[in-house]
C-alpha positions as CSV (number, residue, x, y, z in Angstrom):
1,X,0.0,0.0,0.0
2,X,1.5,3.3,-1.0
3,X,1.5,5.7,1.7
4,X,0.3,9.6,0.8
5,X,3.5,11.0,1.7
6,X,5.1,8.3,-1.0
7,X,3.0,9.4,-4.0
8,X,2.8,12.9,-3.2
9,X,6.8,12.8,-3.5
10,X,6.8,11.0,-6.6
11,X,4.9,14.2,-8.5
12,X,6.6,15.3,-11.0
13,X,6.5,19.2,-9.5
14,X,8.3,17.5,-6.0
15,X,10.6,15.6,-7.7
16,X,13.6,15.3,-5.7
17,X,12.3,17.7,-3.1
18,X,14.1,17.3,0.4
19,X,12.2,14.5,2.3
20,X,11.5,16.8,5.6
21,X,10.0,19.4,3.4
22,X,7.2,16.4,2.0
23,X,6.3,15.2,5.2
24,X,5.5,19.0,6.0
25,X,3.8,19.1,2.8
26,X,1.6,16.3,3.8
27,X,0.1,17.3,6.3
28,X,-1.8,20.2,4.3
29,X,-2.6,17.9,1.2
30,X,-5.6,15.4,0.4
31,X,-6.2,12.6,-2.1
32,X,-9.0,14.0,-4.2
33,X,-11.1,12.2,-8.0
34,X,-13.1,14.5,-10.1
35,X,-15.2,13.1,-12.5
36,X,-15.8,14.4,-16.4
37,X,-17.1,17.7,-16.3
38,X,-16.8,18.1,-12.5
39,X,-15.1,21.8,-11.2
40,X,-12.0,22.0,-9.8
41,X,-12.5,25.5,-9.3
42,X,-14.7,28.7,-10.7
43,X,-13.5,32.0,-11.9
44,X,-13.9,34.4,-8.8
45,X,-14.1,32.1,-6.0
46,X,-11.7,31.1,-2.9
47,X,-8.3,30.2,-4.1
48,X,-8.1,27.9,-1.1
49,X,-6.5,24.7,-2.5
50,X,-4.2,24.3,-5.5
51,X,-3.8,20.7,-7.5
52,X,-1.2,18.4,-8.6
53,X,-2.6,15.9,-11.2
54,X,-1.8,12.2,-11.0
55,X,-4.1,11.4,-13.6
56,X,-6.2,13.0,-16.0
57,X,-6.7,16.0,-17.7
58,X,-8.1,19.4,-16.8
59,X,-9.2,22.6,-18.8
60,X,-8.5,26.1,-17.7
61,X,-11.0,27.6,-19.1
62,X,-12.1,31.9,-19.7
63,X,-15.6,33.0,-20.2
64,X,-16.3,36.2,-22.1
65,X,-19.5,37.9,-22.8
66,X,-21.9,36.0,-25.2
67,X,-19.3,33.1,-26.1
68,X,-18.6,29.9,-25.5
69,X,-15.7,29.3,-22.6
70,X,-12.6,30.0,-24.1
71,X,-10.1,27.4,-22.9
72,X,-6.8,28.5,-22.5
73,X,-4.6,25.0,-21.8
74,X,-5.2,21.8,-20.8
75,X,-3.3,20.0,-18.0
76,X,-2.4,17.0,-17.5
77,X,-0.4,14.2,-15.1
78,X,2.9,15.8,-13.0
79,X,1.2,19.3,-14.2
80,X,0.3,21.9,-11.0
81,X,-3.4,23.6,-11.8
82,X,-3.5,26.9,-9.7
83,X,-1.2,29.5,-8.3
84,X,-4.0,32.2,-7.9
85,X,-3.2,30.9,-3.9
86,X,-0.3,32.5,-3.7
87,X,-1.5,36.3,-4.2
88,X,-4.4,38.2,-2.3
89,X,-6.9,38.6,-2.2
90,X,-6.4,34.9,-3.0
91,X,-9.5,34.3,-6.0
92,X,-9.3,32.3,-8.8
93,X,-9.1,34.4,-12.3
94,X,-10.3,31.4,-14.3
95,X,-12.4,28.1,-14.5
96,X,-11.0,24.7,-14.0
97,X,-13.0,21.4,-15.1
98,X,-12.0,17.9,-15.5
99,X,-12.5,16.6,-19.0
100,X,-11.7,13.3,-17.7
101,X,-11.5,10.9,-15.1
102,X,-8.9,13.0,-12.9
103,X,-7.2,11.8,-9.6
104,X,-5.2,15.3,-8.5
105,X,-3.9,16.0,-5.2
106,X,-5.0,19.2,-3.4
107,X,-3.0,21.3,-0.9
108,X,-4.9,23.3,1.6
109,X,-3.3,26.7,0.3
110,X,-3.7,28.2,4.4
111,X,-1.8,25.7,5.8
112,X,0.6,25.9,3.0
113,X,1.4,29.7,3.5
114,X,1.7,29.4,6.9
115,X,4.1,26.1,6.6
116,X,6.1,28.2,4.3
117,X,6.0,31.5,6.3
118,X,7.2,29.6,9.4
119,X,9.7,27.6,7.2
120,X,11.6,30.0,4.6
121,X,13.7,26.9,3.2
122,X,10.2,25.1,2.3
123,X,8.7,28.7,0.8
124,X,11.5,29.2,-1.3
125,X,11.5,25.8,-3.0
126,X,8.5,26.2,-3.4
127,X,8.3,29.6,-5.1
128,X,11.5,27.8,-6.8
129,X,9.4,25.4,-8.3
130,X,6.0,27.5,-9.3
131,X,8.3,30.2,-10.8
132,X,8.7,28.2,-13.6
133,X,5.2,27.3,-14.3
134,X,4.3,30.4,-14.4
135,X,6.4,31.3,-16.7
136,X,5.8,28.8,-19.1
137,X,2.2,29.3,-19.0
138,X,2.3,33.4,-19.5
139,X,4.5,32.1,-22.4
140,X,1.7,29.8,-23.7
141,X,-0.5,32.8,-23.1
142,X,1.4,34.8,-25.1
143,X,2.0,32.6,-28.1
144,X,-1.6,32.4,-28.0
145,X,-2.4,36.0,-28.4
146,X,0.0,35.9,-31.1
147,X,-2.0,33.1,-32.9
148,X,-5.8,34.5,-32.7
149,X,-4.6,38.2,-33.3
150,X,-1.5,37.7,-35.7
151,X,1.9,39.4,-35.5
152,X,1.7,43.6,-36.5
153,X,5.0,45.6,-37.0
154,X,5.4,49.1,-36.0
């Protein structure tokens, strides 16, 4: 039987992450299935948990007025869905749905901030580790905007 604090550490975002930092890390996360269509999260609510998929996939998704969600990515296993935890006043800007079967892990995003207050070796892996996410995903973001509105010159 695989213990939580085993899988949690094999995620590909906490790979090779020192072993006293994932039993602190533990004790803020839970096991958690979402079904097909099921919310993760919806634009404007708590940002009180973020995810790390073990299996699955899940949408990020933007509404505008009188269309269909847009969706900007879709996640998958080893991906991290949410950093909107991290900044007050701590809302999500987006949606986030399962579009199938997803196991993910969520960590309570209080007890994480105050783990990583009371800890600065465990806050600054972990900003160590979501830095790059982010900026892969405002990349994304970017190379988006430059597909559905073209390139202009000056």
């Amino acid at each position: 039987m695989e213990t939580l604090e085993r899988l949690l550490l094999g995620h590909k975002f906490l790979a090779g992450i020192d072993p006293a930092f994932g039993r602190l890390l533990v004790g803020c996360t839970r096991n958690l299935r979402f079904a097909p269509g099921q919310y993760l999260f919806r634009e404007g609510g708590p940002a009180d948990e973020f995810y790390l998929i073990r299996e699955g996939r899940v949408a990020l998704e933007l509404h505008a007025p009188a269309r269909p969600p847009i969706i900007i990515a879709t996640l998958g296993a080893g991906e991290l869905v949410g950093a909107s935890w991290l900044v007050p006043p701590y809302r999500w800007g987006f949606d986030a749905k399962a579009t199938t079967d997803t196991r993910a892990f969520g960590l309570d995003a209080t007890c994480l901030r105050e783990k990583c207050d009371a800890d600065h070796h465990l806050g600054y892996e972990m900003m160590r580790r979501l830095l790059p996410v982010m900026v892969r995903r405002m990349q994304a973001a970017r190379q988006q905007m430059l597909d559905v509105y073209g390139h202009t010159s000056a």
